[in-house]
VMD Tcl script that builds the backbone (N, CA, C; Angstrom):
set m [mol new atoms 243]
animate dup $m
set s [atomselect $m all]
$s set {name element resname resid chain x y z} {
  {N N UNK 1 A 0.839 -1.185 0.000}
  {CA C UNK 1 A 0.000 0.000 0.000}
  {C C UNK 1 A 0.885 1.250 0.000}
  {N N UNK 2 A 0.796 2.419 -0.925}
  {CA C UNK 2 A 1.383 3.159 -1.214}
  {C C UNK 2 A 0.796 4.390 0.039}
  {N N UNK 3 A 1.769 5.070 0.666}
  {CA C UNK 3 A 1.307 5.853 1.799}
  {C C UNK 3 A 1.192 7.064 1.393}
  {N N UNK 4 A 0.408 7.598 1.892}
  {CA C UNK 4 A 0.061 8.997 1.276}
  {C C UNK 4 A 0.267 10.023 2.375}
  {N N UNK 5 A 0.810 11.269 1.275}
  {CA C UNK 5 A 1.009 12.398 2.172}
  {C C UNK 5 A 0.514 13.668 1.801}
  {N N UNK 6 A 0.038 14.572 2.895}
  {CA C UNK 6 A -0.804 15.365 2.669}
  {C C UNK 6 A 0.140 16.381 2.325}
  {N N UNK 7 A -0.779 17.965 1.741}
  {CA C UNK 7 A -0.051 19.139 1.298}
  {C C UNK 7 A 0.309 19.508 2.723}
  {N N UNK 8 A -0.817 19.509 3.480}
  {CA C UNK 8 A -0.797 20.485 5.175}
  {C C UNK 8 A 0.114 19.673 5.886}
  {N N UNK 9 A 0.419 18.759 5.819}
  {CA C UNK 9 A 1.774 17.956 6.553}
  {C C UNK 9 A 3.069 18.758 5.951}
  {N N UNK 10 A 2.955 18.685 4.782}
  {CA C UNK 10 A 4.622 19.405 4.201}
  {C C UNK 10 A 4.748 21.097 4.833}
  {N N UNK 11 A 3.335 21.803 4.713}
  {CA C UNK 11 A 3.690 22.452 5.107}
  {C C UNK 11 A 3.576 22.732 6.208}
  {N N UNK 12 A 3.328 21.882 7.108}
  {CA C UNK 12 A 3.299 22.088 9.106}
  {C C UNK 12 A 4.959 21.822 9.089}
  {N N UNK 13 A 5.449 21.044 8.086}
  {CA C UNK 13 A 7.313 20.468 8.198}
  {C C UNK 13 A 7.837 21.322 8.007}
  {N N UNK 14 A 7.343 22.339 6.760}
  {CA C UNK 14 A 8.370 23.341 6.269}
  {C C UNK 14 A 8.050 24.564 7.227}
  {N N UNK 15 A 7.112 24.793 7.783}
  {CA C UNK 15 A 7.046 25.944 8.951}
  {C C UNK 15 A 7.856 25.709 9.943}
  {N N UNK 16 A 7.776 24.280 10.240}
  {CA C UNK 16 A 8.429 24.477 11.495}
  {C C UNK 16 A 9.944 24.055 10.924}
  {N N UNK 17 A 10.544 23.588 9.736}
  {CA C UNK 17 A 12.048 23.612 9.617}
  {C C UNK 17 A 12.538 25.111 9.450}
  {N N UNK 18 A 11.714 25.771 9.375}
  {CA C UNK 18 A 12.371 27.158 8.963}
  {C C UNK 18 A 12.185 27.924 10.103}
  {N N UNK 19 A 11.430 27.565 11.399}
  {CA C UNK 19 A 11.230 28.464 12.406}
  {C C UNK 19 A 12.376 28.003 13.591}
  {N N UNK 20 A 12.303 26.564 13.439}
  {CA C UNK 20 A 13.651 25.871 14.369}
  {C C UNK 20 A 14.786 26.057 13.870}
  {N N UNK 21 A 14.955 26.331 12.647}
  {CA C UNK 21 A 16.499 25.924 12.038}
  {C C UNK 21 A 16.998 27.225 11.777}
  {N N UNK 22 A 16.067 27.946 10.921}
  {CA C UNK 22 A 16.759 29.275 10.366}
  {C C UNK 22 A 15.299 30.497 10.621}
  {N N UNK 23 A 15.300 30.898 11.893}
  {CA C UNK 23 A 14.740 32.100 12.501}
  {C C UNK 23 A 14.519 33.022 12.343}
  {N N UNK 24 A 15.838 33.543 11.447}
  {CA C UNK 24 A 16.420 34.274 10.647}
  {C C UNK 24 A 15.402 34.910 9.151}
  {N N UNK 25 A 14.805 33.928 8.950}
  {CA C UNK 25 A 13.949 33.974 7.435}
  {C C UNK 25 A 15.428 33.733 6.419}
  {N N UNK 26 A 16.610 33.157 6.669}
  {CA C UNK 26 A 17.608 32.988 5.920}
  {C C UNK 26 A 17.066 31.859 4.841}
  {N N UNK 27 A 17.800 31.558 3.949}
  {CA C UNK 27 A 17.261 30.557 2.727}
  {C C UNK 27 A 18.253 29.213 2.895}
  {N N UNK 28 A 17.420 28.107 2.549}
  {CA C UNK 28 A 17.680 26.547 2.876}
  {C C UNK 28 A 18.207 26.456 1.533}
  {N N UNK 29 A 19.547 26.002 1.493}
  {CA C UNK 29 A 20.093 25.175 0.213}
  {C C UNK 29 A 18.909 24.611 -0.278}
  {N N UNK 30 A 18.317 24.136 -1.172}
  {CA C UNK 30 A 17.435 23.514 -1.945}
  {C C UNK 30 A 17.920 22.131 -1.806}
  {N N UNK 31 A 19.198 21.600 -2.273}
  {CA C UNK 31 A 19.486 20.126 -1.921}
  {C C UNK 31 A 19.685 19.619 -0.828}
  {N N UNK 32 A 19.723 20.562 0.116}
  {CA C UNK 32 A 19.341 19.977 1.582}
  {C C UNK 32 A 18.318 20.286 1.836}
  {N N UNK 33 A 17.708 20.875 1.310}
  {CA C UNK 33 A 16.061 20.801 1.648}
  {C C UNK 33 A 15.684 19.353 1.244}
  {N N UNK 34 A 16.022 19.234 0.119}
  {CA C UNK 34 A 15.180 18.205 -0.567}
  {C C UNK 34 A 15.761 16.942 0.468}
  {N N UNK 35 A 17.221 17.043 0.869}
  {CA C UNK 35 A 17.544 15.513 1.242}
  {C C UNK 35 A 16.953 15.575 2.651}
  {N N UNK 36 A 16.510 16.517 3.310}
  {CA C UNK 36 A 15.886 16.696 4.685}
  {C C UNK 36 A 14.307 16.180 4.508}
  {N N UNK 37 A 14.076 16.605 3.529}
  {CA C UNK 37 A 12.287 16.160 3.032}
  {C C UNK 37 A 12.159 14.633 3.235}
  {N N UNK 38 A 12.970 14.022 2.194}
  {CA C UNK 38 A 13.359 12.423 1.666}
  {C C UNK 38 A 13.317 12.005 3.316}
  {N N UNK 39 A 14.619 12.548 4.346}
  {CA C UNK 39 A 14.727 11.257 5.743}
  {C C UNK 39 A 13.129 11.784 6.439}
  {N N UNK 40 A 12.393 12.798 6.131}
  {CA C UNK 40 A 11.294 12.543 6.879}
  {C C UNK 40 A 10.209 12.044 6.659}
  {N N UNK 41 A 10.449 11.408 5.024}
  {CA C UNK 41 A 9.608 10.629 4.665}
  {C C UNK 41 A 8.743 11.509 3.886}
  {N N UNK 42 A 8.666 12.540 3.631}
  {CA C UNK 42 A 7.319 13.760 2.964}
  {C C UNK 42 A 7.823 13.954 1.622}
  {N N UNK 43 A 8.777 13.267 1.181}
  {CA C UNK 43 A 9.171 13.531 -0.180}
  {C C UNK 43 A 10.166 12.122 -0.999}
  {N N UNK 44 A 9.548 12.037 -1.841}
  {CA C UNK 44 A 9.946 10.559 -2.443}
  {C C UNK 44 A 10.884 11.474 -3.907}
  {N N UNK 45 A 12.329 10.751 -3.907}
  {CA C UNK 45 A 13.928 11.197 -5.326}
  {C C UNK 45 A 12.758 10.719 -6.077}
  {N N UNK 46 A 13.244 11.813 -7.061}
  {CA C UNK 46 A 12.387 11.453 -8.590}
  {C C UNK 46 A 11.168 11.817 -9.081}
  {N N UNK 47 A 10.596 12.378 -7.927}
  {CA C UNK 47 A 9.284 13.004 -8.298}
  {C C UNK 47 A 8.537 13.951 -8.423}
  {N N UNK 48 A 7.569 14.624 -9.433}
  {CA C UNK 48 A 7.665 15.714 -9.392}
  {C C UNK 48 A 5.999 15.826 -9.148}
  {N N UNK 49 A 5.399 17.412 -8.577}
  {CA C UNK 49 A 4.226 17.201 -8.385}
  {C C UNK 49 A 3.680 17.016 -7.249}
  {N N UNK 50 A 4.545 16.415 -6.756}
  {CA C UNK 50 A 4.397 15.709 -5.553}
  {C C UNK 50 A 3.654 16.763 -4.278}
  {N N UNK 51 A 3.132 16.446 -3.191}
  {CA C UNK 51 A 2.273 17.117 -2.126}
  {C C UNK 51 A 3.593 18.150 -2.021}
  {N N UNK 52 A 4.361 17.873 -1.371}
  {CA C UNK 52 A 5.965 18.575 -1.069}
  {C C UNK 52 A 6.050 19.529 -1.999}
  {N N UNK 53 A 6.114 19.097 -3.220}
  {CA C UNK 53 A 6.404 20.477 -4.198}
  {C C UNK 53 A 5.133 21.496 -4.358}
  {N N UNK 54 A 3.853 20.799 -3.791}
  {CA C UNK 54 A 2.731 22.257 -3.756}
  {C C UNK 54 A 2.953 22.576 -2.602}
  {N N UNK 55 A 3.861 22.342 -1.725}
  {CA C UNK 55 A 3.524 22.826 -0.410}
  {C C UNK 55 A 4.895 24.250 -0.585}
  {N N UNK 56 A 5.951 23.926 -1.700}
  {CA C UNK 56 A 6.734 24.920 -1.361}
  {C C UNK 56 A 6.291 25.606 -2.370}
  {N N UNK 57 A 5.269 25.590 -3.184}
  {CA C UNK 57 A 4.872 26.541 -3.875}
  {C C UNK 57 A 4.213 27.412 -3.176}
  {N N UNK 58 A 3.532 27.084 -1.873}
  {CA C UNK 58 A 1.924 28.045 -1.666}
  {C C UNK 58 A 3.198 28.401 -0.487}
  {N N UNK 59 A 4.349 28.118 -0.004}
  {CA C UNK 59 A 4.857 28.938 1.067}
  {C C UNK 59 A 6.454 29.410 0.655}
  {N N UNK 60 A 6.858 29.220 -0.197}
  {CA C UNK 60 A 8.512 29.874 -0.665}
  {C C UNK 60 A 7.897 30.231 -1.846}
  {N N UNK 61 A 9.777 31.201 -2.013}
  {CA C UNK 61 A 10.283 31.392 -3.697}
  {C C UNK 61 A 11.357 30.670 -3.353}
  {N N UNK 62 A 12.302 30.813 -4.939}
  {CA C UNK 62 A 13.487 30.024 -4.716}
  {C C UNK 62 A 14.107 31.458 -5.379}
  {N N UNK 63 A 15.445 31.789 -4.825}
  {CA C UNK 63 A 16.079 32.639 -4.836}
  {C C UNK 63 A 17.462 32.660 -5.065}
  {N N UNK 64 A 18.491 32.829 -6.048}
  {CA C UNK 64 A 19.315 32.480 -6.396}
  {C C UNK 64 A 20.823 32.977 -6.052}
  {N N UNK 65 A 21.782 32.134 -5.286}
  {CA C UNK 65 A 22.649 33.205 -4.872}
  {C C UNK 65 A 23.872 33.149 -5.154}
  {N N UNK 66 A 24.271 34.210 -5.958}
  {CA C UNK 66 A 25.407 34.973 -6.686}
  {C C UNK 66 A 26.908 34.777 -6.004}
  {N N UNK 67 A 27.914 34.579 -6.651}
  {CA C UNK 67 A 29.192 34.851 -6.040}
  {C C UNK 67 A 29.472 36.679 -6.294}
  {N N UNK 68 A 30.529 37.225 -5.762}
  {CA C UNK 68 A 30.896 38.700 -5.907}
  {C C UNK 68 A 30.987 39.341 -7.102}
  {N N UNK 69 A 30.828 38.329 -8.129}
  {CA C UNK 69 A 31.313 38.719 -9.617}
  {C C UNK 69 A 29.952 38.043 -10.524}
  {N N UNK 70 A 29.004 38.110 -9.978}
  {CA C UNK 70 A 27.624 37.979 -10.347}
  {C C UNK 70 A 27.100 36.045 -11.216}
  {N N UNK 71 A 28.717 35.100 -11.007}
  {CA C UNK 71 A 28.465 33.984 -11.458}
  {C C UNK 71 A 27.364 33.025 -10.362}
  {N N UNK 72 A 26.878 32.755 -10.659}
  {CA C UNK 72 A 25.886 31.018 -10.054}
  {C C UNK 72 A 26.327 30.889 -9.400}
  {N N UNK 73 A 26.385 30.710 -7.688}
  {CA C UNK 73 A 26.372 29.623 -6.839}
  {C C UNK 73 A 25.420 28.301 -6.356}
  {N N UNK 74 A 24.161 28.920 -6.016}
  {CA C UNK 74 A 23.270 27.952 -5.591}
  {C C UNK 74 A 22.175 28.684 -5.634}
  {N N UNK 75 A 21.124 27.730 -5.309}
  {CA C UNK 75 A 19.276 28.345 -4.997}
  {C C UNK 75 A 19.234 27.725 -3.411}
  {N N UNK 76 A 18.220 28.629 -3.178}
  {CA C UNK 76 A 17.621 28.314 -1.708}
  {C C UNK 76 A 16.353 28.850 -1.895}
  {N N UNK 77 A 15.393 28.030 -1.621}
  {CA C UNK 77 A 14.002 28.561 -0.732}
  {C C UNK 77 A 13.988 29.803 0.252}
  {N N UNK 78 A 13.397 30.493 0.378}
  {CA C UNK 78 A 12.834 31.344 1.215}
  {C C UNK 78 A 11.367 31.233 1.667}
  {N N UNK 79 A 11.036 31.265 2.807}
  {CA C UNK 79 A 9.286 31.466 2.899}
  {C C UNK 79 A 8.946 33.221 2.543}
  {N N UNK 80 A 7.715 32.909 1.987}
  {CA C UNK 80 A 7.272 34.300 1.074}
  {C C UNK 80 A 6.808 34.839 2.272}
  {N N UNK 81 A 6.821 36.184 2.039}
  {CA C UNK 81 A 6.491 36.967 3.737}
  {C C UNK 81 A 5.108 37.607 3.254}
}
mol reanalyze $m
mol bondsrecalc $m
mol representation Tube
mol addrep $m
């Protein structure tokens, strides 16, 4: 039996990873977001669509952050204020 997970679970997870972890309103690497999702079970590699990904739609952006000389480093989530 395939277990199901709700939108309001991802986002009761992602409120409270961002209120325990980063207080701050600072932004979560995206690939540690994602590998933090996966060990709590609210997000299954490979999938898209998924409850998890509407849940960081209706509560982040993803925001992209620059080295000093304006090349790519990484994305991170933010919760939208």
């Amino acid at each position: 039996m395939e277990k199901v997970i709700r939108i309001e679970w991802c986002e009761n997870w992602i409120k409270a990873l961002f209120e325990k972890h980063y207080p701050q309103m600072s932004g979560i690497y995206t690939g540690l977001f994602w590998e933090l999702a996966e060990k709590a079970g609210l997000w299954v590699r490979g999938t898209y669509g998924s409850p998890m990904s509407k849940a960081l739609s209706n509560l982040t952006n993803v925001e992209t952050v620059n080295g000093k000389d304006g090349e790519f480093l990484y994305d991170v989530f933010k919760l939208k204020k």
